[in-house]
Structure formats: structure tokens, C-alpha cells
C-alpha positions as CSV (number, residue, x, y, z in Angstrom):
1,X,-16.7,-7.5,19.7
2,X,-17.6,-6.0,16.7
3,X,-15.7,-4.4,14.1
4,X,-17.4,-2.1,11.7
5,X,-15.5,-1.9,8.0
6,X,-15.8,-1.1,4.6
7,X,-14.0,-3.1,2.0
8,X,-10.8,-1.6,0.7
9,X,-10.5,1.2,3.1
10,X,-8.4,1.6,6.2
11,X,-10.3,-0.7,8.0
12,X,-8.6,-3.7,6.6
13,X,-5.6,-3.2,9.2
14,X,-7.6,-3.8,12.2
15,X,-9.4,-6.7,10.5
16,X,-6.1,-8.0,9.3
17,X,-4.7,-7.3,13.1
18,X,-7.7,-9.1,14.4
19,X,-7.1,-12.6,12.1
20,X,-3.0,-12.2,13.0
21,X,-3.5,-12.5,16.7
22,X,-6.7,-14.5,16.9
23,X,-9.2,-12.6,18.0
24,X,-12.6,-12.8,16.8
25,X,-15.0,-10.3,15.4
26,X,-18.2,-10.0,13.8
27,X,-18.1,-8.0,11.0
28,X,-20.5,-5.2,10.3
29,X,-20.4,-3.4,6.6
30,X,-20.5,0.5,6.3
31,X,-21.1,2.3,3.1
32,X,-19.4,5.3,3.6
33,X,-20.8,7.3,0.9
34,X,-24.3,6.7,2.8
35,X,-23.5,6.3,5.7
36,X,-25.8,3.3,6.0
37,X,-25.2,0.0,7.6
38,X,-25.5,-3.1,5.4
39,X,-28.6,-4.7,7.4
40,X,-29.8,-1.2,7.7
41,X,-29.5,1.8,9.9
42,X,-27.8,5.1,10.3
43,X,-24.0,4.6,10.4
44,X,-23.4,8.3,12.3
45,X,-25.5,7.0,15.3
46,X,-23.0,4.7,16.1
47,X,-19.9,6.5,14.8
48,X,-20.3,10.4,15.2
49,X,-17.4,10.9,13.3
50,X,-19.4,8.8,10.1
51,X,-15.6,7.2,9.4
52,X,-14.4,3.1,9.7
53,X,-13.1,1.9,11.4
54,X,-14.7,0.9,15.1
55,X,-15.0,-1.0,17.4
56,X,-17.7,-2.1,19.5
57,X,-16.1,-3.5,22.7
58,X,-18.3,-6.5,24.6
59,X,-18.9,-3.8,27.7
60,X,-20.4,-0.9,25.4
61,X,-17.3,0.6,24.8
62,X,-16.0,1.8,21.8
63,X,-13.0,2.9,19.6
64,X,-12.2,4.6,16.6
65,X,-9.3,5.4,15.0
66,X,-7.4,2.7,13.5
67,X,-3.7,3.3,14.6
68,X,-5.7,2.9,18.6
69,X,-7.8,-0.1,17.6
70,X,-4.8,-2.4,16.6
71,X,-2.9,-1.8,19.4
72,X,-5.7,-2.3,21.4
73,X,-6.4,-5.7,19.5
74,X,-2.5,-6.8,19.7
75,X,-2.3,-5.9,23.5
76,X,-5.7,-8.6,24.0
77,X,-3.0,-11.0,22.8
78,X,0.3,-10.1,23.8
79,X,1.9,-13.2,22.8
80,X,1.1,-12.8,19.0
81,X,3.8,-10.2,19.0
82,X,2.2,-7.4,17.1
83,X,3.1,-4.8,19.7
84,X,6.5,-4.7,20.9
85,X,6.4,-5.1,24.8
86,X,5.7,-1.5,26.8
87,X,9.1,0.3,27.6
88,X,10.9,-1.5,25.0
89,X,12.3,0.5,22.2
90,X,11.0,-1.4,19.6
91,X,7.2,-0.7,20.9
92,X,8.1,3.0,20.2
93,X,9.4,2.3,16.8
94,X,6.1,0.8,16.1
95,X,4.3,3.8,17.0
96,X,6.8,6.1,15.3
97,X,5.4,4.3,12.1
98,X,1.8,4.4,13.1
99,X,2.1,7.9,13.4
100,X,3.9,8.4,10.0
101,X,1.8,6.2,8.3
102,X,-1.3,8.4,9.9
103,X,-0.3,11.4,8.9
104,X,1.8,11.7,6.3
105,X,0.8,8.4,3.7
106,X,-2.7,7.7,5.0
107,X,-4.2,11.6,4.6
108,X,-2.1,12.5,1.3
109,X,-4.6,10.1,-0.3
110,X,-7.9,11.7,0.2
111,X,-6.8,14.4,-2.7
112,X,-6.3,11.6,-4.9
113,X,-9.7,10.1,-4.0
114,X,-11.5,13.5,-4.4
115,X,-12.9,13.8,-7.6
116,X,-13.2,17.4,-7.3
117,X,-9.7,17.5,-6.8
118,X,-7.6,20.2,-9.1
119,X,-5.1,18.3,-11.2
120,X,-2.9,20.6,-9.8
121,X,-3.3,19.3,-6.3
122,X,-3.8,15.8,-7.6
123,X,0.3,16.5,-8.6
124,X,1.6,18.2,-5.7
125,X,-0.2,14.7,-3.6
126,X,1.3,12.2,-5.9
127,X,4.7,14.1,-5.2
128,X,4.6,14.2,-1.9
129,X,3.5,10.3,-1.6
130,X,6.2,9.7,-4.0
131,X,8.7,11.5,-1.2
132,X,6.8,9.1,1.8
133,X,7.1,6.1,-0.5
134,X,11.1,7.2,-0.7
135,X,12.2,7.1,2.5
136,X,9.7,3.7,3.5
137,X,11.6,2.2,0.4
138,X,14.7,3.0,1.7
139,X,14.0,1.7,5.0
140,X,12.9,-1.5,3.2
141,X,15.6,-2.4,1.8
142,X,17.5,-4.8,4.2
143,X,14.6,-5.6,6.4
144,X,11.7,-8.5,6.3
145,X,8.8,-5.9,8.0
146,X,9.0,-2.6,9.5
147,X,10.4,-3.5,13.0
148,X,13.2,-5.7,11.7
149,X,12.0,-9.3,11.2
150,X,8.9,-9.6,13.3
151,X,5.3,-8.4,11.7
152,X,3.5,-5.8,13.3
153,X,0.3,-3.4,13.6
154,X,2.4,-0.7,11.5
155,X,2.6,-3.4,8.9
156,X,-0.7,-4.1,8.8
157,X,-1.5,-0.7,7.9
158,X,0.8,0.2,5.4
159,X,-0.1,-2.5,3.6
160,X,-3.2,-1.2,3.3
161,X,-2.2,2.0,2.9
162,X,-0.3,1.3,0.1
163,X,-2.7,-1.3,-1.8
164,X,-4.6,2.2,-2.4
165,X,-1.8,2.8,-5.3
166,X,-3.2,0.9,-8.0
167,X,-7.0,2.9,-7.4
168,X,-4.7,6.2,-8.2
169,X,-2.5,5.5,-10.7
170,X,0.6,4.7,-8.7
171,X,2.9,2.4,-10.0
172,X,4.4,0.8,-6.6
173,X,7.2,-0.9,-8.6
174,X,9.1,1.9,-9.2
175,X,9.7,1.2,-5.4
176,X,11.3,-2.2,-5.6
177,X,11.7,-2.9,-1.7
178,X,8.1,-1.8,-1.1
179,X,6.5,-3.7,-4.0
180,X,8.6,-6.8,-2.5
181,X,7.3,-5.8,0.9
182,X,3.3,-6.1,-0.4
183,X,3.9,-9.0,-2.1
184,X,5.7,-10.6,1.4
185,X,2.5,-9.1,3.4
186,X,0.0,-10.3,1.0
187,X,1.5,-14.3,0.9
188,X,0.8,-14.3,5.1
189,X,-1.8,-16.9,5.3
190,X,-3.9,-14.3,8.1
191,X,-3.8,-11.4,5.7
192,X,-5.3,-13.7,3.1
193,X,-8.0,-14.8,5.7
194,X,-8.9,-11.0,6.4
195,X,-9.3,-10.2,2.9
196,X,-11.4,-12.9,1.9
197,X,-13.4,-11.9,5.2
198,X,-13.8,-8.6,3.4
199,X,-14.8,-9.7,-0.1
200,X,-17.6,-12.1,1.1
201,X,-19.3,-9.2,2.8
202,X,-18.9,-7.1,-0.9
């Protein structure tokens, strides 16, 4: 299978998903601003959409959409643990926070990115991330991961999600439980792996 990425984006949580579980992927570096692959070639033929991440499936199959691709990922090894079992109530937590994640921390960024953005708006996005960061903070507090004690896909994306701080001028430690919570994701030898995987295609 093939995963295509671009260092630093949202891509990272499928890649990170990928090393957790033990499943291996080739690699394949997009420059988003081009929409060029890294050995060449138009990005949008593969991906419509011209977004990361995907992935290329073995049969010709593909997926997009990151919050699909790392369940998909976890359920090829159910015994890693990074999806809750189907039915069980913890499985729906974990897409209760793939959905939040999504929607409300993922997407506030791109104003913040923009830099066409009015200050204005740039404001009204840091406040409402500030709100998001709030209530994940508070959630936080007494917990190892999102789901209690066991790692997940959800915490492989807001991880990411939230590494995007320090490109935006967002002082996580302000949150103390969620700067604690980086730091915890960050030390798991897998995560490590993924991001080097990521740098030595920079």
C-alpha cells in the first residue's frame, strides 16, 4: 500500500497510525502548493480532491480522508488496539473525537494558515481554537490518552492537529494537560519512527 503525505500536515496521523499497528507503507511525497509528486507527476490525477492524505490500497483502491484511513489501517490489525472493538462504546467514543477533531480543531486552522487572512478573522479562529483547546484540556486532565488509558487513531490526530500551534503563534502551555498530553504522544517510540519517516523524505 501506499500512502501519499506531505510533511507536517494531517497526513502524519495515518503515517503515525500505520508505524503503531505495523503496517507497512511506501511513502510517496506531495507538495501541496503544486500539486506535484516528488518523483514527478500531477498529484490531482491521483487525488481529485488535490488534498493528503491517501491511500493507494494493493487492489487499486483508494481512500482519502484521514479520520477513514486510520480506521481503515487500525481495523488491518485489530489486535494493536487503535480501534475500540465494533459495538463497543469505547469504538464510538473514538469516533466522537475523530469527528470533533475534523471539524471543529482541524478546519479552524486553515484561517490561520491563509495569508490572506483578515487579522480580524485570524482573532475570531484563534478564539474559537482556544474554546476547542478548553474543553480537550479539560477532558485531559485525569486521563493518559483520549479513550482512557489505551492510545488510539483520535490520538494520533490530535497530536497532529495540535503540533500546528507553534506554526501560528499558539502557546499550547497555557493548556497544561494538553502540552503534557503532546509531550506523552511525542516520547511513544512509533510516533518518533513516523516522524523521522517524514523528515528523511523533506
Amino acid at each position: 500500500m501506499k500512502l501519499y503525505l506531505t510533511p507536517g500536515a494531517c497526513s502524519l496521523s495515518p503515517n503515525i497510525v500505520a508505524h503503531e499497528a505495523g503496517v507497512a507503507l511506501e511513502l510517496n511525497k506531495v507538495d501541496l502548493k503544486t500539486k506535484t509528486l516528488s518523483g514527478g507527476g500531477d498529484y490531482t490525477k491521483v487525488n481529485p480532491k488535490g488534498s493528503v492524505p491517501l491511500l493507494l490500497l494493493d487492489d487499486g483502491e483508494s481512500l482519502t480522508e484521514g479520520p477513514a484511513i486510520v480506521q481503515y489501517l487500525a481495523d488491518l490489525k485489530p489486535q494493536s488496539k487503535l480501534m475500540p472493538a465494533a459495538g463497543s462504546i469505547d469504538r464510538y467514543k473514538v469516533l466522537e473525537w475523530l469527528n470533533f477533531i475534523t471539524s471543529e480543531i482541524h478546519k479552524s486552522f486553515s484561517p490561520l494558515f491563509n495569508p490572506t487572512t483578515a487579522a480580524q478573522w485570524k482573532a475570531a479562529a484563534t478564539a474559537n481554537l482556544s474554546k476547542r483547546f478548553d474543553y480537550a484540556n479539560e477532558h485531559l486532565k485525569n486521563k493518559q490518552y483520549l479513550v482512557g488509558n489505551q492510545f488510539t487513531v483520535a490520538d494520533a490526530y490530535l497530536f497532529t492537529v495540535l503540533g500546528w500551534t507553534q506554526y501560528v503563534g499558539m502557546d499550547l502551555s497555557k493548556w497544561p494537560a494538553l502540552s503534557a498530553y503532546v509531550e506523552r504522544v511525542a516520547a511513544r517510540p512509533k510516533v518518533q519512527e513516523a516522524i523521522k519517516a517524514e523528515k528523511s523524505l523533506s
